[in-house]
PDB file of N, CA, C and O in Angstrom:
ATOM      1  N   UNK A   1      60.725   1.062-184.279  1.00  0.00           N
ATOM      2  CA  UNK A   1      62.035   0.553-184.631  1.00  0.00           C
ATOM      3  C   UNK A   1      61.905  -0.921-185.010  1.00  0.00           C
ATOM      4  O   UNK A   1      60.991  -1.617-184.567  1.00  0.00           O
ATOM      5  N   UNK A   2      62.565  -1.242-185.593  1.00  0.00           N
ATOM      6  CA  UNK A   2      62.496  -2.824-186.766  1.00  0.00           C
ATOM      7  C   UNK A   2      63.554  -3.307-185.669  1.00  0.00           C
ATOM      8  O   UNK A   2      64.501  -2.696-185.175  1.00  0.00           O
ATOM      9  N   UNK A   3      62.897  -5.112-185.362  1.00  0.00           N
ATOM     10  CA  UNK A   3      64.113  -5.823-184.722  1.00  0.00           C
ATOM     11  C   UNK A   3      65.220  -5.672-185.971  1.00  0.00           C
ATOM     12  O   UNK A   3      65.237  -5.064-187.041  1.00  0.00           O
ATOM     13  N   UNK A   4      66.152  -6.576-185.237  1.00  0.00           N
ATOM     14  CA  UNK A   4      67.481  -6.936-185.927  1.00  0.00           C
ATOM     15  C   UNK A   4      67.860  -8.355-185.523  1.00  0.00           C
ATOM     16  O   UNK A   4      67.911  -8.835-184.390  1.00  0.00           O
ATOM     17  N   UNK A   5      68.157  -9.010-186.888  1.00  0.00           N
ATOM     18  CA  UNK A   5      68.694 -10.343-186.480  1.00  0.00           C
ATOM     19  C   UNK A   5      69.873 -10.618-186.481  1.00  0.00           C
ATOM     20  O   UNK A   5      70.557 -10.215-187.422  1.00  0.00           O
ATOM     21  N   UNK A   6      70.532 -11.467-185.316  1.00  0.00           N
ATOM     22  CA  UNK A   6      71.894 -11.605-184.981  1.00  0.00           C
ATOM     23  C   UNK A   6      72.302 -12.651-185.374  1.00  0.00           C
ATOM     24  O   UNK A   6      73.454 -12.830-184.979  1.00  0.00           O
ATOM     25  N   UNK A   7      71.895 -13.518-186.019  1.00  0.00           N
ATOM     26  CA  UNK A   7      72.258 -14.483-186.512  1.00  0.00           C
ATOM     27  C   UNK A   7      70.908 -15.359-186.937  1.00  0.00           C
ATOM     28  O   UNK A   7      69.751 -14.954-186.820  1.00  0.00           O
ATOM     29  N   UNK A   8      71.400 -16.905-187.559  1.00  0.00           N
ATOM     30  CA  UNK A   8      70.188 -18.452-187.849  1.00  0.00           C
ATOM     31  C   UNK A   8      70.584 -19.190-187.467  1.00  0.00           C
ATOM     32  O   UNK A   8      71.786 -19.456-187.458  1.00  0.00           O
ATOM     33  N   UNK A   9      69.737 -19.774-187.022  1.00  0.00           N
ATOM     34  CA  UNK A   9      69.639 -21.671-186.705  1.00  0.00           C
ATOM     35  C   UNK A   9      69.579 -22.541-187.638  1.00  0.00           C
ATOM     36  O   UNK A   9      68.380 -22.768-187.793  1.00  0.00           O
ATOM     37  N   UNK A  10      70.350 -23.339-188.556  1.00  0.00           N
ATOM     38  CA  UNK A  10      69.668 -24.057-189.496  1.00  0.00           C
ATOM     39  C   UNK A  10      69.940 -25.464-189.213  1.00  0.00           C
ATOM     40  O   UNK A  10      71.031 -25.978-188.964  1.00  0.00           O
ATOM     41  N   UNK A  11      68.786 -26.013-189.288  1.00  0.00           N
ATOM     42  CA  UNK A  11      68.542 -28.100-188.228  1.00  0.00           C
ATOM     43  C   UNK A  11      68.781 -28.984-190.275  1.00  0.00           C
ATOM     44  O   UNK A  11      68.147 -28.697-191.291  1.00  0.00           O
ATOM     45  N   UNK A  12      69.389 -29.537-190.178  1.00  0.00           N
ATOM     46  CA  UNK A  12      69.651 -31.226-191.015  1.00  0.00           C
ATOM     47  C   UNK A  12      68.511 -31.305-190.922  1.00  0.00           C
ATOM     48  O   UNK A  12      67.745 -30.641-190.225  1.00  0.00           O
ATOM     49  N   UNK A  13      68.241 -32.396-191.851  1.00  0.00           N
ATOM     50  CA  UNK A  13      66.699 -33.354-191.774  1.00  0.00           C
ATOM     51  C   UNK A  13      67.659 -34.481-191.563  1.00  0.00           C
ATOM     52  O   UNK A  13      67.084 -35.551-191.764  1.00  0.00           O
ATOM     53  N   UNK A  14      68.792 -34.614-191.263  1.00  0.00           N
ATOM     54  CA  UNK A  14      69.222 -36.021-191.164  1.00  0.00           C
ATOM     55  C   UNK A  14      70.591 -35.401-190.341  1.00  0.00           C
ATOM     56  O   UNK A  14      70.850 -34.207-190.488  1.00  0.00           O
ATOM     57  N   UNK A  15      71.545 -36.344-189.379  1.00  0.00           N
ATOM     58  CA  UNK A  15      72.437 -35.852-189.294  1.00  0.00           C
ATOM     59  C   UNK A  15      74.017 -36.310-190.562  1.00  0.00           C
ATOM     60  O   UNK A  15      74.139 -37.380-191.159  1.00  0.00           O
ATOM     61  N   UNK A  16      74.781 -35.366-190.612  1.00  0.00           N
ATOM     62  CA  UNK A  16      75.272 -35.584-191.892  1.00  0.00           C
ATOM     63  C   UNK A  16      77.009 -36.007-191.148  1.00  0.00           C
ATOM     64  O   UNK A  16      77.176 -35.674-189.975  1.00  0.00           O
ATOM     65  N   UNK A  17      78.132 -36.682-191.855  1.00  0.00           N
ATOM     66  CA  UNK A  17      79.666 -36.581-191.719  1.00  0.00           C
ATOM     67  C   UNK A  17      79.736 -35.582-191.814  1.00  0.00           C
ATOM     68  O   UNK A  17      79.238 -34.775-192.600  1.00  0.00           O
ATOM     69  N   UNK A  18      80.635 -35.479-190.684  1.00  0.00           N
ATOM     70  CA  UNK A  18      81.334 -33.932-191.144  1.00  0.00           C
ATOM     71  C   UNK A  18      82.519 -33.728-192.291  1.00  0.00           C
ATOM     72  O   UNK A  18      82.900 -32.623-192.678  1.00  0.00           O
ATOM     73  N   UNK A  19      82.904 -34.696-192.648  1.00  0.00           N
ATOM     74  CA  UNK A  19      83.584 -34.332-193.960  1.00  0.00           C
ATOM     75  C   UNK A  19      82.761 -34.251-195.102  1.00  0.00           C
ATOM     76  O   UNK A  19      83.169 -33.577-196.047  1.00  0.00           O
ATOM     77  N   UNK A  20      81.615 -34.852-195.181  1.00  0.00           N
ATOM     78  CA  UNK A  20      80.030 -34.391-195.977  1.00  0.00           C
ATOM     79  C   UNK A  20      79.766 -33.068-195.531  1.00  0.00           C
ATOM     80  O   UNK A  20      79.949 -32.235-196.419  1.00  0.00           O
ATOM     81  N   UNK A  21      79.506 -32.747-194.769  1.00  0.00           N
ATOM     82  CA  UNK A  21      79.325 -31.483-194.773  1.00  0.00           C
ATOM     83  C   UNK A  21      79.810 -30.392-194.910  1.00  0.00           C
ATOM     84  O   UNK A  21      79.244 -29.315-195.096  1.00  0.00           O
ATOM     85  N   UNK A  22      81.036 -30.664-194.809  1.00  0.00           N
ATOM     86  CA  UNK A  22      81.879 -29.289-195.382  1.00  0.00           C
ATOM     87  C   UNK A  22      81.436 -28.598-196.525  1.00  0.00           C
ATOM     88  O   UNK A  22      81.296 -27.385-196.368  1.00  0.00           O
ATOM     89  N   UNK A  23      81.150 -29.114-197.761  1.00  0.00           N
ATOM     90  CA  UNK A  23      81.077 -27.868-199.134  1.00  0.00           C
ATOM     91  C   UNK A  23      79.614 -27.541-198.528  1.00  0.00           C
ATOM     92  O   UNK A  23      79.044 -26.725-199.252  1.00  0.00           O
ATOM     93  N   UNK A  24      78.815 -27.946-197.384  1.00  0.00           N
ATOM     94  CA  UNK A  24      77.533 -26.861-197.235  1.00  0.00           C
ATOM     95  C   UNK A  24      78.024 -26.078-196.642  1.00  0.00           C
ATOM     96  O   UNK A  24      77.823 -24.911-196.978  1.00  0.00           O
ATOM     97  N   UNK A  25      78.939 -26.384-195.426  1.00  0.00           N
ATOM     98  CA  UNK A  25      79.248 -24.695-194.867  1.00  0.00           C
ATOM     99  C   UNK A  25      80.059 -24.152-195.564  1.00  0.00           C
ATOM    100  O   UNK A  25      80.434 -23.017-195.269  1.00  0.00           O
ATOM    101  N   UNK A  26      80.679 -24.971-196.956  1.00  0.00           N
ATOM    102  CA  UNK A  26      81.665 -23.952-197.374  1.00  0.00           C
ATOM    103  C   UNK A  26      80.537 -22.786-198.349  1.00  0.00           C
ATOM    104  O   UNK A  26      80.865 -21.648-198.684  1.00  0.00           O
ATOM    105  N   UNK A  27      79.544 -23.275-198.572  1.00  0.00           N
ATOM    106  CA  UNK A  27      78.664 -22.516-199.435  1.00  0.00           C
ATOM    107  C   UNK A  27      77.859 -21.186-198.489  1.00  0.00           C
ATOM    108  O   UNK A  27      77.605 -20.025-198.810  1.00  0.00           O
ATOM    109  N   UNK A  28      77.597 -22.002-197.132  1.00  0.00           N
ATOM    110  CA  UNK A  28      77.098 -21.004-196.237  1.00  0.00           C
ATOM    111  C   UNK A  28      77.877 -19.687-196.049  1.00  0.00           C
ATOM    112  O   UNK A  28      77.354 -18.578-195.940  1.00  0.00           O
ATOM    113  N   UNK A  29      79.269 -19.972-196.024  1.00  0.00           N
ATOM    114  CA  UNK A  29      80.217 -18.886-195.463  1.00  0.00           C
ATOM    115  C   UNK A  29      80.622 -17.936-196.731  1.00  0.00           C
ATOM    116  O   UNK A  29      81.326 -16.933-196.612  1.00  0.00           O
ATOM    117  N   UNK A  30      79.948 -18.510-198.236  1.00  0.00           N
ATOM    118  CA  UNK A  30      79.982 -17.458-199.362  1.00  0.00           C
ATOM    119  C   UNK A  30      78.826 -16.272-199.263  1.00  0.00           C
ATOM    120  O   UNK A  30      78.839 -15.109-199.667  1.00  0.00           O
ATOM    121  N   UNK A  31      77.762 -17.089-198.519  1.00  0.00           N
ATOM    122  CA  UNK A  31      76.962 -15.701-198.315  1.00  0.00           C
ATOM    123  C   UNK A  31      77.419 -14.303-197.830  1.00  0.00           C
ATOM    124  O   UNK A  31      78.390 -14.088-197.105  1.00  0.00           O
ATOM    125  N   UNK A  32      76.644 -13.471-198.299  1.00  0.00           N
ATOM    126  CA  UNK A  32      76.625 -12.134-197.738  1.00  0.00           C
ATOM    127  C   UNK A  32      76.365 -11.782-196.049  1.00  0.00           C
ATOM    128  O   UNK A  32      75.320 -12.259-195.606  1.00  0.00           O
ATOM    129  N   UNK A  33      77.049 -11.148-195.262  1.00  0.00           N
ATOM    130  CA  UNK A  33      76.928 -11.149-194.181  1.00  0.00           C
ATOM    131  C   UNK A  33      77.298 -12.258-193.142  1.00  0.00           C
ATOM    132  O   UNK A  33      77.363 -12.053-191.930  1.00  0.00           O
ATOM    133  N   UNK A  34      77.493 -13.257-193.655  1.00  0.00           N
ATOM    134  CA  UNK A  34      77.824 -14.550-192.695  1.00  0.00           C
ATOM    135  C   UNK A  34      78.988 -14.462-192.420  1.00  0.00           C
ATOM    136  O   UNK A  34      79.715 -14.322-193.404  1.00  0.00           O
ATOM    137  N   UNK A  35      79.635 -14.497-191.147  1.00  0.00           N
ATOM    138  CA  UNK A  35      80.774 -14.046-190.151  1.00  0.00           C
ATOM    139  C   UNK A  35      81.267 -15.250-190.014  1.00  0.00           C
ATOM    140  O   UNK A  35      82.496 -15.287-189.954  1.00  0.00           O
ATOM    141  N   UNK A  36      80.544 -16.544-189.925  1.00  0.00           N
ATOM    142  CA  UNK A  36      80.822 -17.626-189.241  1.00  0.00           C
ATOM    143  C   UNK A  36      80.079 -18.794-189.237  1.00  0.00           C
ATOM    144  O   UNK A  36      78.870 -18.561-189.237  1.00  0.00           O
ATOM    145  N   UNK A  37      80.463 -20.325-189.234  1.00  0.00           N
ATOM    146  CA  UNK A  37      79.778 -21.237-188.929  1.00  0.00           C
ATOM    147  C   UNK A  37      80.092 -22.372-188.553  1.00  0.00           C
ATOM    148  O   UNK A  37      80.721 -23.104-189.316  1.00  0.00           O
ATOM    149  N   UNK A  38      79.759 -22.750-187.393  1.00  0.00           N
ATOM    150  CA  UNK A  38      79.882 -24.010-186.203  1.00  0.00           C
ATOM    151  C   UNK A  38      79.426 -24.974-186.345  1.00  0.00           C
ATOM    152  O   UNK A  38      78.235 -24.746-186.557  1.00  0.00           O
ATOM    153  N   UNK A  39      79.684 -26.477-186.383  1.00  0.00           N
ATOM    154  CA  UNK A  39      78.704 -27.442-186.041  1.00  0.00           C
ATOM    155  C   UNK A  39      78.447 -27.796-184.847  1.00  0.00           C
ATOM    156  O   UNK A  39      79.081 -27.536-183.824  1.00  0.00           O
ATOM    157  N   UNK A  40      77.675 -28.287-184.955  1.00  0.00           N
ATOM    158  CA  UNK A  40      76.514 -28.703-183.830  1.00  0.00           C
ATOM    159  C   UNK A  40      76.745 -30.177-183.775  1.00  0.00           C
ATOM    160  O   UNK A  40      75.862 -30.823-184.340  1.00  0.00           O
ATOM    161  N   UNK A  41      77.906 -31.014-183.126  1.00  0.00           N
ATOM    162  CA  UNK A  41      78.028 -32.587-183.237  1.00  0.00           C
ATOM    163  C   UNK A  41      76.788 -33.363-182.708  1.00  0.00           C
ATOM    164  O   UNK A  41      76.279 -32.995-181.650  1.00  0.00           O
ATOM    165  N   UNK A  42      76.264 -34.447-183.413  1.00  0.00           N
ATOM    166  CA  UNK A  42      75.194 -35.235-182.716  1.00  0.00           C
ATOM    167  C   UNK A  42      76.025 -36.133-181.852  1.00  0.00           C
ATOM    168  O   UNK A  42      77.105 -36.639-182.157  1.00  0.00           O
ATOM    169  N   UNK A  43      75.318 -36.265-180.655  1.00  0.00           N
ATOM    170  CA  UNK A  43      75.588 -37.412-179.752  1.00  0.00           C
ATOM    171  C   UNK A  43      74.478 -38.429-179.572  1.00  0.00           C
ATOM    172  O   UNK A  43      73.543 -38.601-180.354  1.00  0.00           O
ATOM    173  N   UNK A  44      74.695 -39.057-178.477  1.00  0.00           N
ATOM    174  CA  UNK A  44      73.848 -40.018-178.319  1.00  0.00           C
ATOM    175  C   UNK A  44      72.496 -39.510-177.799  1.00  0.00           C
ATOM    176  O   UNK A  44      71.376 -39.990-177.970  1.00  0.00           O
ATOM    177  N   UNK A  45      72.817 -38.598-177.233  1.00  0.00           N
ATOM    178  CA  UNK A  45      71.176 -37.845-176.019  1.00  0.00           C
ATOM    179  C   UNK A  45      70.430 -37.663-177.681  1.00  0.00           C
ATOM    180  O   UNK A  45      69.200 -37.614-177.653  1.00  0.00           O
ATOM    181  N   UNK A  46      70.970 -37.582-178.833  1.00  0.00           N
ATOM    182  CA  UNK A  46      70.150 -37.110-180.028  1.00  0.00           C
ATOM    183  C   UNK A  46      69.557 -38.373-180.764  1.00  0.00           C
ATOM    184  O   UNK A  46      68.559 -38.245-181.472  1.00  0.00           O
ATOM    185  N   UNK A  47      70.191 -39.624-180.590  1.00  0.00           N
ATOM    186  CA  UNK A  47      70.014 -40.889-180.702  1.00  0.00           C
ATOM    187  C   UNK A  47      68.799 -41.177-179.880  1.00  0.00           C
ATOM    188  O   UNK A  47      67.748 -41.667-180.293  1.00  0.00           O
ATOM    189  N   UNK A  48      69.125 -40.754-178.492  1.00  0.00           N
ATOM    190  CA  UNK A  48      67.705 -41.701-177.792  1.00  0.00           C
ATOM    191  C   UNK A  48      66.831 -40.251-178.014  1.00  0.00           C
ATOM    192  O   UNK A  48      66.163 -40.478-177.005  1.00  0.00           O
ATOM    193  N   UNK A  49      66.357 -39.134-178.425  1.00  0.00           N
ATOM    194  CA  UNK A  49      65.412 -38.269-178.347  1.00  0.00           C
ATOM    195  C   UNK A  49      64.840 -38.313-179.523  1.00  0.00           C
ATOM    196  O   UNK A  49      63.798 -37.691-179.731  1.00  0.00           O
ATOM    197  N   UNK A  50      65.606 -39.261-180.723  1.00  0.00           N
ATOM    198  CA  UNK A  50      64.932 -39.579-181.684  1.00  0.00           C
ATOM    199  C   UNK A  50      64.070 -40.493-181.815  1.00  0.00           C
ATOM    200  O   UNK A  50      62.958 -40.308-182.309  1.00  0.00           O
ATOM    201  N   UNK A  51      64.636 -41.928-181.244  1.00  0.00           N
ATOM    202  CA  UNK A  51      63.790 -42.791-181.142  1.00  0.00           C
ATOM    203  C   UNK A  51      62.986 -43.012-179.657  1.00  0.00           C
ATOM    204  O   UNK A  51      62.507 -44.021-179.140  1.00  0.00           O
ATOM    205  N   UNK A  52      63.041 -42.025-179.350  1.00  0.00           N
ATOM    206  CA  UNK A  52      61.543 -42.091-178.557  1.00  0.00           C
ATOM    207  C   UNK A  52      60.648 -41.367-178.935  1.00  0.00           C
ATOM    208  O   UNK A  52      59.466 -41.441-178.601  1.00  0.00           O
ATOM    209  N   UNK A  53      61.031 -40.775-179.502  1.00  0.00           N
ATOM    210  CA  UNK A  53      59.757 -39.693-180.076  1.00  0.00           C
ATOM    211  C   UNK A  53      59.416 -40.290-181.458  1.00  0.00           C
ATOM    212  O   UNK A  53      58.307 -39.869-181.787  1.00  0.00           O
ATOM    213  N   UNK A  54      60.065 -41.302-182.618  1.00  0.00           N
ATOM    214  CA  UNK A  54      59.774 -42.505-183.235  1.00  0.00           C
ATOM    215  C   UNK A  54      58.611 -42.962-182.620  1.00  0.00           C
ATOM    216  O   UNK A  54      57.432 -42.831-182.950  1.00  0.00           O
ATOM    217  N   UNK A  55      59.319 -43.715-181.335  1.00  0.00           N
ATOM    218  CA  UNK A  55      58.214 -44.974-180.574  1.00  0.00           C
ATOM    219  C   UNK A  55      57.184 -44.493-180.252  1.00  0.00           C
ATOM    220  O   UNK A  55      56.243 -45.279-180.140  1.00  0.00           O
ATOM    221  N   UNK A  56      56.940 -43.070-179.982  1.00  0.00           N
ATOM    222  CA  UNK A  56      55.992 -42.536-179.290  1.00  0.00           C
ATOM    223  C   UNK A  56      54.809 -42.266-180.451  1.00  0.00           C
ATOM    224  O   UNK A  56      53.602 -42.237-180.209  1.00  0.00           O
ATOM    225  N   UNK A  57      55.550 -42.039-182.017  1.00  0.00           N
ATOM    226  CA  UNK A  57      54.059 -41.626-182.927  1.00  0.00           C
ATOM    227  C   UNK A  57      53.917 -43.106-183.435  1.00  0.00           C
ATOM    228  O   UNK A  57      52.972 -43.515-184.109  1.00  0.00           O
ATOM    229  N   UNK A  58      54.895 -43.780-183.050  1.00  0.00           N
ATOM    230  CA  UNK A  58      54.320 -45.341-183.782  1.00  0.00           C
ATOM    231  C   UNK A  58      53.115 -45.639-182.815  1.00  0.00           C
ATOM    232  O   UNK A  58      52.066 -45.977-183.363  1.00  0.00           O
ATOM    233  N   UNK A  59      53.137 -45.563-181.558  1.00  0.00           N
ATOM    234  CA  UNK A  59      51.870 -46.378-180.396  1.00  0.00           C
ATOM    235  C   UNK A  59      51.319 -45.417-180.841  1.00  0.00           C
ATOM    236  O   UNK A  59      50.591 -45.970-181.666  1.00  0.00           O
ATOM    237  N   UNK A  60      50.998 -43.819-180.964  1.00  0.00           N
ATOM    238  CA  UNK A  60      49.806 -43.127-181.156  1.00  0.00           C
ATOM    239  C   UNK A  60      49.165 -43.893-182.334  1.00  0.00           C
ATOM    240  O   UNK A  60      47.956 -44.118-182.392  1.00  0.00           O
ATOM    241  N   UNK A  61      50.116 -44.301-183.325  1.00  0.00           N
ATOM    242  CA  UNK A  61      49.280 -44.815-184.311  1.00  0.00           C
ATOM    243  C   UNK A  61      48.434 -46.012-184.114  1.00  0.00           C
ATOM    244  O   UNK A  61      47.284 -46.308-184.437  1.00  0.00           O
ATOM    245  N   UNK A  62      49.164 -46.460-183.625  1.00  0.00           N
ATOM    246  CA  UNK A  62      48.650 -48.277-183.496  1.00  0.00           C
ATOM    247  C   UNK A  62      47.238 -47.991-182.684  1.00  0.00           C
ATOM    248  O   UNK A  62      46.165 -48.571-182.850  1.00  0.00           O
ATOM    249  N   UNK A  63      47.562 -46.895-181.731  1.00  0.00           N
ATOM    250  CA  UNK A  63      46.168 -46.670-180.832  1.00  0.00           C
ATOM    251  C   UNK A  63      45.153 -46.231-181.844  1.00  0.00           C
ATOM    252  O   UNK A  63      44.056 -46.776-181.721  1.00  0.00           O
ATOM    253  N   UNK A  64      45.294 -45.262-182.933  1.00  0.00           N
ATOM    254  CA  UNK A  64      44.631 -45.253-183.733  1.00  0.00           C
ATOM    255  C   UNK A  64      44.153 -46.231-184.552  1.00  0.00           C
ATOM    256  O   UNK A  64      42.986 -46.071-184.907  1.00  0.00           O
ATOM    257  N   UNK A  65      44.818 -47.369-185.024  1.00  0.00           N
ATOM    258  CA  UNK A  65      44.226 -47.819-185.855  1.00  0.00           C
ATOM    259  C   UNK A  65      43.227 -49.200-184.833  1.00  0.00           C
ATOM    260  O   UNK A  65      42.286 -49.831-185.314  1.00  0.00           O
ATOM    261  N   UNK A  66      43.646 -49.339-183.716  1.00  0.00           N
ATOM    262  CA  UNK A  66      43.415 -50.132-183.205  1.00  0.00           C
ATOM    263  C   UNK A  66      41.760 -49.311-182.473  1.00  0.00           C
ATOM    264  O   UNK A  66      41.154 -49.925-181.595  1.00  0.00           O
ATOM    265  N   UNK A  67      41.296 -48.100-182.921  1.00  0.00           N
ATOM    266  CA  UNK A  67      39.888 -47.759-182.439  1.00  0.00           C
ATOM    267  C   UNK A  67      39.113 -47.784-183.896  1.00  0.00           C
ATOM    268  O   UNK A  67      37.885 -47.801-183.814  1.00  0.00           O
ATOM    269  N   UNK A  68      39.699 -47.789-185.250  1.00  0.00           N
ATOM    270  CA  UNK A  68      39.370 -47.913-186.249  1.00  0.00           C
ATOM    271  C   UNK A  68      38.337 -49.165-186.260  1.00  0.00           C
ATOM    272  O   UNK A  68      37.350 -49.270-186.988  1.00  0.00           O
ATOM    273  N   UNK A  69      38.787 -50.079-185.295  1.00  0.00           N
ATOM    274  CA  UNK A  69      38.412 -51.521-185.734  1.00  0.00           C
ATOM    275  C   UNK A  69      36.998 -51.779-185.587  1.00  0.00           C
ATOM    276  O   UNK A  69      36.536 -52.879-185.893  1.00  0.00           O
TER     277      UNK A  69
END
């Protein structure tokens, strides 16, 4: 028997206005089969999980370049 999918997840590469974003979900909800679609508001916990994980590949780097030497 073949799974079945109950729905998608789809992530921004950036977070967007939500009055910007409207004609994407208005385009999402022209698809076939799509019942529905929610946003996902960014807060702040998304603010600091960004820039630590920023800070965190900047020192990997620096550690890198700093064994380069």
């Amino acid at each position: 028997m073949t799974n079945r999918a109950r729905g998608l997840y789809v992530a921004l590469s950036e977070d967007v206005r939500e009055d910007d974003i409207q004609p994407i979900v208005n385009a999402i909800l022209c698809l076939r089969l799509v019942a529905n679609v929610d946003l996902d508001i960014a807060d702040t916990s998304d603010f600091v999980a960004r820039n630590r994980i920023k800070r965190e590949i900047a020192d990997d780097f620096f550690k890198i370049l700093d064994k380069l030497k």
